[in-house]
N, C-alpha and C positions, 0 to 999 in steps of 0.2 A: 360735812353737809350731806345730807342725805337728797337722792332723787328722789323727784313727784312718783313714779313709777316704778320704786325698788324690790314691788310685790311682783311684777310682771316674773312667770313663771322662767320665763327663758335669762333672766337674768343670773342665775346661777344655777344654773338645770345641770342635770348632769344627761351627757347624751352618748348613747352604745352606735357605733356604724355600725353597721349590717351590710357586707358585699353577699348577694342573694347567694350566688354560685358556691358561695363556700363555709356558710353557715349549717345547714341541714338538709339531708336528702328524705323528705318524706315519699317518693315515689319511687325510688331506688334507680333511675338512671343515670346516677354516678353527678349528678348536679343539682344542688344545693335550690330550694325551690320554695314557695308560701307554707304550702303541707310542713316541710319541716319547719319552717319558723313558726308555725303555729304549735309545732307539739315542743317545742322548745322554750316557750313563752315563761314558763316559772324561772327558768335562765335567768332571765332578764327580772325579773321581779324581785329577786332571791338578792340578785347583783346589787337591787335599789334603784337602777338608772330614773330620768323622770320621759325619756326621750330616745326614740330610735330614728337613727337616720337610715336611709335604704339609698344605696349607690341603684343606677338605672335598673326598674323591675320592667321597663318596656316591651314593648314588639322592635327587636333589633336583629339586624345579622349576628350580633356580635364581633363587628372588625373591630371594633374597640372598650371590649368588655362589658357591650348595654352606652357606652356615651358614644354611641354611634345609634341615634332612636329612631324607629322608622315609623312610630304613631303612640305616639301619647297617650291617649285613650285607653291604647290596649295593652294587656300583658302579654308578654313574651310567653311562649304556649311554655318552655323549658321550664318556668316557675309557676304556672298555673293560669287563673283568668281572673276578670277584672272582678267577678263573686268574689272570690277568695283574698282577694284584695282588700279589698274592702271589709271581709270577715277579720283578715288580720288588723286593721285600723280598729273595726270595733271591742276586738276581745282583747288588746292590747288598752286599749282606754278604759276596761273598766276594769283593770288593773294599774289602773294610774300613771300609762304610758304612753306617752305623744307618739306620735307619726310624723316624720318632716322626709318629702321626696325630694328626689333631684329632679330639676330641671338645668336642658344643655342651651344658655340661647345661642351662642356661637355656631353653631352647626347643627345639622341634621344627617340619617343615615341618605346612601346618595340613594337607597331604596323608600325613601319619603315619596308618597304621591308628589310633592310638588317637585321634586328635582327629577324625577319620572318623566313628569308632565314638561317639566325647562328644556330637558333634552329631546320631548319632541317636536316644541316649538322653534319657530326660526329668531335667530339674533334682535334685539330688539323687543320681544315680547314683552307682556305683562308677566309671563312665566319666569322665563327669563331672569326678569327684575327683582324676583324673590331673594337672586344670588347674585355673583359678582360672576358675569360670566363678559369675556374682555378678549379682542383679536388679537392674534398674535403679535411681535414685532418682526421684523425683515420684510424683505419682499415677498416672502411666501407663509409671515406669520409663522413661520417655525421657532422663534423666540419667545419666553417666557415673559406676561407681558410685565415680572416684576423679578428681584431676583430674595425675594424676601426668604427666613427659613425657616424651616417649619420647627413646630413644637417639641417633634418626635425626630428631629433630624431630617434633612432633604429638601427637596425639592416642595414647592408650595402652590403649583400648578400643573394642572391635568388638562391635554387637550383631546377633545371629544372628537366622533364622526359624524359627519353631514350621514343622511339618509341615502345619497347617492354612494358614500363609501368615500370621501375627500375628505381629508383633514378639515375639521372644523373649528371655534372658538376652542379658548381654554376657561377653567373654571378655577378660582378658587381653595383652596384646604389648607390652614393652617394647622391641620394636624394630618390625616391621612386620604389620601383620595376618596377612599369610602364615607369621609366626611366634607361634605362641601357646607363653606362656610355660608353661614345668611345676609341678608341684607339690610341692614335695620334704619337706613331710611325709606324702606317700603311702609308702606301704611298695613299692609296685609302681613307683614312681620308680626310688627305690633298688635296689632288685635288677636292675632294666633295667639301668640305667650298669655296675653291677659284672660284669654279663653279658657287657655290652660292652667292657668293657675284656679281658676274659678271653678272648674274643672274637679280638681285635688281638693280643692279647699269645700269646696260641697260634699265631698265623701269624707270629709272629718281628718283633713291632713291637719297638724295644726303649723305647719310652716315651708319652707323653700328652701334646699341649701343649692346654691348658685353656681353651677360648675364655671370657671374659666373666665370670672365674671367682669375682668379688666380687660375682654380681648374684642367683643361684640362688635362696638364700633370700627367704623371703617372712617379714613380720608377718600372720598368720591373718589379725587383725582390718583389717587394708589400709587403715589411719591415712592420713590424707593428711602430705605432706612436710613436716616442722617448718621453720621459720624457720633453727635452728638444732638440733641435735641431738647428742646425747654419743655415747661409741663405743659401736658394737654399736647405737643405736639409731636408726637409717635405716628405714623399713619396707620398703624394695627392694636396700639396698646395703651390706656387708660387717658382714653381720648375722654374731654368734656362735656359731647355731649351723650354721654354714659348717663351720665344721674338726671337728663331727663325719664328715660326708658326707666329708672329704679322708681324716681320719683311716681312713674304714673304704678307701678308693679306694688310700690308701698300705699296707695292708693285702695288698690283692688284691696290689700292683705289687711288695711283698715277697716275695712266695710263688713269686716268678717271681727266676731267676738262681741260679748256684751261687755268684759273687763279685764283686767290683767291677766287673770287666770283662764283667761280663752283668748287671748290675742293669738294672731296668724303672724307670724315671723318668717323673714327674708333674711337666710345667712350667706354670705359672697363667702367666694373663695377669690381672693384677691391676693395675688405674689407680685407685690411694689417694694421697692426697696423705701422710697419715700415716706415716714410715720405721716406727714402733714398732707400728702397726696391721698395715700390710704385712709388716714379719716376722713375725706370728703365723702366717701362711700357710706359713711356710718351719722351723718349729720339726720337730727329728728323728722326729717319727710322721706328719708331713704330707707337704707338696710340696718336691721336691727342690730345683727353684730356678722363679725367679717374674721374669718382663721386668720389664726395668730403662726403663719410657720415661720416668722423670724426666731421664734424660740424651739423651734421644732430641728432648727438645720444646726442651733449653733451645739459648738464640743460639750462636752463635760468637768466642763470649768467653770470655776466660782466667776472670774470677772466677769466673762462672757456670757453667764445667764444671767449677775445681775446687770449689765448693761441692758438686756434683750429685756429683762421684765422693767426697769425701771422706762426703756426707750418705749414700750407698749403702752404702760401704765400714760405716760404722758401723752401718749399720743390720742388716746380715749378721751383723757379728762375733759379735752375742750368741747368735744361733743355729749358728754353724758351717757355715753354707749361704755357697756361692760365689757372688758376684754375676751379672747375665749382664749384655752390651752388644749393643747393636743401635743403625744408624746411621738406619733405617727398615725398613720392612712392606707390606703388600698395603694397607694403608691412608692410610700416611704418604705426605708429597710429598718424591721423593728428592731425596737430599743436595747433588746435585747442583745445581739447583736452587732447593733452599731455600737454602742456603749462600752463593747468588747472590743473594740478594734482599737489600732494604736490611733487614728483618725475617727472621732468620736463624732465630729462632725458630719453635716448631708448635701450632699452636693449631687444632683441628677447628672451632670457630666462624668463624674468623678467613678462611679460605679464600674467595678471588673470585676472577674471571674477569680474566684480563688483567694480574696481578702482572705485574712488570716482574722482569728477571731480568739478570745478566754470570754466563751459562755459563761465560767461563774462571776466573773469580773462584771461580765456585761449584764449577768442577772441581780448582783447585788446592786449596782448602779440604778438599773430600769426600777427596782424597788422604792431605792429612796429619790428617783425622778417622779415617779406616781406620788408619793406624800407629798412631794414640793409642788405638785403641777396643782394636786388637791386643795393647796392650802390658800394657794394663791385667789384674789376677790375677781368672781366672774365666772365665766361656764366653762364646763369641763368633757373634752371629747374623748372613750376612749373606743378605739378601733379594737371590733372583735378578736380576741385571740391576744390583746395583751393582758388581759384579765387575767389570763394562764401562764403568762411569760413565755408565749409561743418565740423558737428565734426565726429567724428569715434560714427560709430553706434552700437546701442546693437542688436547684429543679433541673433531673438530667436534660442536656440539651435536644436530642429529640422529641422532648415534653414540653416544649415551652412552648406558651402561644400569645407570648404578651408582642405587640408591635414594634415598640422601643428595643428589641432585642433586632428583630428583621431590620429595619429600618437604621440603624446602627452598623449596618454587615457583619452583626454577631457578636461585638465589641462590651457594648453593653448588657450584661445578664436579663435585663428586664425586670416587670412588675413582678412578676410570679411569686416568686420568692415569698412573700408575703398575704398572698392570696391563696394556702393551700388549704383546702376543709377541715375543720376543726375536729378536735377529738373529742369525744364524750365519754367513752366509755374505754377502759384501760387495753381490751381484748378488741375481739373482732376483727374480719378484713379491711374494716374501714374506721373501727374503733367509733363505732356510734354513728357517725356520720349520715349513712343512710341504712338500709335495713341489711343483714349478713348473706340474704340471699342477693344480694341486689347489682350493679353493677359498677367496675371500680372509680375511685374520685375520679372527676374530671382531669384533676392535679395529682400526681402521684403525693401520698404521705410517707413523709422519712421514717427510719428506721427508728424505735426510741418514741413515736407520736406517742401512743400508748399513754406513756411517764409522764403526761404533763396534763391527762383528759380530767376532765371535768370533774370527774366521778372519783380520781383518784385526787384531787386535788378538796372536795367539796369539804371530807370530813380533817383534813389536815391541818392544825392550828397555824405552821408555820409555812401556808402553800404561797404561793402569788393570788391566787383566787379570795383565799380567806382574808388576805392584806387588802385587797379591793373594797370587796364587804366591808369591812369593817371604815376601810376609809369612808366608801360613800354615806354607809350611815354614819358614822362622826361629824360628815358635811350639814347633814339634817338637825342636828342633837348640839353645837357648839354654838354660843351666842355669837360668838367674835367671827365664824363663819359665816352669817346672814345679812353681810351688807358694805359695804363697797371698804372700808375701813382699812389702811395698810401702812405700815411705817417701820422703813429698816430699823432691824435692834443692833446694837453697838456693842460686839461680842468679840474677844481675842480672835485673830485671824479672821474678820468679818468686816473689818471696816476696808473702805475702795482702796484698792492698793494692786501692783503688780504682783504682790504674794499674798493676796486674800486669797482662803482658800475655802474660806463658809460663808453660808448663805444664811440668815437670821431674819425674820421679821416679826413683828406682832400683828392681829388681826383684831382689833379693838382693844378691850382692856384686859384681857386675863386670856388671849393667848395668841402661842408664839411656834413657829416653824426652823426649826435648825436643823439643817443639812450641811454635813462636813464631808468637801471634796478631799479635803487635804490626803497625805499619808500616814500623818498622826493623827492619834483620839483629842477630841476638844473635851472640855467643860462646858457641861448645860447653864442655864441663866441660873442664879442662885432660889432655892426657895421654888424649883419648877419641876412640878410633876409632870410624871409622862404618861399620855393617851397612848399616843398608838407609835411604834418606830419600826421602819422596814426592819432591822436587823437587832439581836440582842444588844445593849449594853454591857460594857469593859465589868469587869469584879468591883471597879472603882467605879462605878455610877456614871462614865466618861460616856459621850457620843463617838462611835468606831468611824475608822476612814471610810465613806463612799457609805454611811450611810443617816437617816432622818429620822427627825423624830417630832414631834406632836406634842405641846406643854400647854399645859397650864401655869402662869406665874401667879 
């Protein structure tokens, strides 16, 4: 059965992230900025994507890589101004490429006018009430008034000084002090974000991707964390009255577009383990579609992702909302990488210094994880820099400046890894990045960057770049690709089992996706020609271990 709305463009968009800092230096102060994403734009066209996401391009300190925002309105002077902004929205659109920004509603920078303004008013204020600002406990208030923890590890309240120099209230941060969290039964909450969204969506954004988006809501009474707890009842996390705030958010995103092909989209980033909880967020007056990283954490194994894609796929269907896939993010450890380790799987706890890794294991794997993620019905994220099969980098320890590293007591490596500026060109000190006289990445680049740039990868039939390409255009050009249509195929070693070790499905009627985890070659469907497949085929016409392939039956 086909949806009323299966033309809507975001229904299987293919969408490029963009982390600003580490995409392109066009002013050469070693940080990644508009300038160079504008001189970079055929990148992006070349690749096919129909969509760019942009992680926070705001006015920030950057305590938290831009998701610490201190005004909306404005860009952060390090990547240019809100002109330029806006140039890149337009000359990106008439190259047939969406714009969708972040917004953070959970928090703002503690350098916002209004947490400015909280802290100069007394307890009780209307300022105040923006945030969750709350007395201490004991007799002198030197108790946390909760003992909740935070996102980033720690502590999840900061207490302030009175004006006389006496300890004052505490406030709020489920992530880092520099982020104090909002108050979203405020009324001046609410009106700010819809402002903001109206905002973006006037200067031709065409969508929202939603950071942190099951955290917003607050319990008034700020209960400390049950043992155990029924739905809806978390005092910090994917509380119910959530989907009114989206509701009125899908509202605003309504009011914008003449028809499918200009609708305004709201994408959550929601981490629930729940499928039945998590599709309330995607029901038709809400958010358009919501990341999929249940597929993004689990191993590289057959049962395991079809569990994850069949448990997605279900969890969609009752809403009508398309799934989306993504192989990692500004915060995951690429695929590359991960894929290589004896633990394939992702786990933000689980992260240490010094995992042990087979790059070509983990590149042949990330290869035929992009055919699978491709083929799959629904939208498709890829995060800068896997285009190239960038792997996550060893960022020396006096280099890093990701917070989850601090905040951890050193325990955890951090984001960095994965955010380090891209290469373009095989040469140079910064190999493209920003101009040779200029100054160095923000991020130091590994040794080796070079081999994987852009330039050396562009004319390479057999690169990870020219696999992209050609998958995303196959996405455009295959019937059985353009609409929701999915149904495991029944192939040796593919049927549910504790030793299935392929992944087989069809995509309408004449074509079919086979990825063979196993450590032996399969046999393809009889009578099926091959599009496109990460890796050569056997002398014998067989699909090889760890790699996918693309048919026609």
């Amino acid at each position: 059965m086909k949806h009323p709305d299966e033309r809507a463009w975001w229904r299987d968009a293919v969408i490029y992230q963009i982390y600003p800092r580490s995409f392109a230096d066009g002013d050469g102060d070693g940080t990644g900025d508009l300038a160079g994403i504008r001189a970079r734009l055929d990148h992006l066209e070349r690749l096919g994507v129909d969509a760019v996401w942009y992680t926070p391009w705001y006015a920030s300190p950057l305590a938290d890589g831009g998701y610490d925002v201190a005004d909306y309105r404005a860009i952060d002077p390090v990547f240019g101004d809100l002109a330029e902004a806006e140039a890149v929205i337009a000359e990106a659109s008439t190259r047939g490429i969406r714009t969708i920004v972040d917004v953070v509603p959970n928090h703002v920078s503690d350098q916002h006018p209004w947490f400015q303004a909280a802290l100069a008013a007394p307890p009780g204020s209307p300022e105040r009430d923006r945030f969750w600002f709350r007395d201490g406990t004991g007799p002198d208030g030197d108790g946390m008034p909760t003992g909740w923890t935070s996102s980033f590890q720690g502590e999840t309240w900061t207490r302030t000084t009175n004006p006389d120099g006496t300890p004052g209230q505490w406030y709020l941060h489920l992530f880092t002090p520099q982020q104090p969290d909002l108050n979203w039964n405020n009324a001046d909450v609410r009106a700010e974000h819809e402002a903001v969204l109206r905002f973006w969506f006037d200067r031709g954004a065409a969508g929202v991707r939603i950071d942190s988006a099951a955290l917003p809501a607050k319990d008034p009474a700020l209960p400390e964390v049950p043992e155990t707890w029924g739905a809806g009842e978390h005092p910090h996390l994917d509380r119910d009255d959530l989907h009114d705030i989206y509701r009125d958010w899908r509202a605003v995103a309504d009011s914008y577009g003449t028809g499918p092909a200009d609708e305004r989209v709201l994408v959550g980033e929601v981490w629930l383990p729940d499928p039945e909880r998590f599709a309330l967020y995607l029901r038709p007056d809400e958010m358009h579609t919501a990341f999929n990283f249940d597929f993004m954490t689990r191993p590289w194994d057959a049962k395991e992702l079809r569990e994850s894609i069949t448990r997605t796929l279900d969890a969609h269907a009752p809403v009508g909302a398309p799934p989306t896939w993504v192989l990692s993010n500004h915060d995951i450890t690429r695929p590359v990488t991960r894929y290589g380790r004896e633990d394939t799987s992702f786990d933000f706890a689980a992260k240490r210094f010094g995992t042990p890794t087979d790059l070509e294991l983990g590149t042949r794997r990330a290869r035929a994880a992009a055919l699978l993620t491709g083929a799959l019905p629904g939208s498709l994220y890829v995060y800068q820099g896997d285009e190239l099969g960038l792997p996550e980098a060893d960022i020396p320890r006096d280099a890093i400046q990701d917070p989850m590293h601090f905040r951890s007591g050193g325990v955890d490596p951090g984001r960095d890894g994965c955010r380090v500026p891209l290469p373009w060109t095989a040469d140079g000190p910064s190999h493209g990045f920003g101009p040779d006289d200029g100054a160095p990445p923000w991020l130091p680049q590994p040794d080796g960057w070079g081999d994987l740039a852009v330039e050396r990868q562009a004319g390479d039939p057999g690169s990870m770049l020219t696999l992209y390409r050609r998958m995303i255009a196959a996405r455009r050009t295959e019937p059985g690709l353009r609409d929701d249509a999915f149904a495991w195929l029944d192939l040796p070693g593919a049927l549910p089992g504790d030793d299935a070790d392929v992944l087989a499905f069809t995509r309408g009627t004449g074509f079919a996706c086979v990825v063979n985890l196993g450590t032996e070659s399969v046999a393809l469907p009889d009578g099926a020609t091959v599009i496109l497949a990460s890796a050569p085929l056997t002398d014998d016409g067989r699909l090889a271990s760890d790699t996918a392939a693309w048919c026609r039956l």
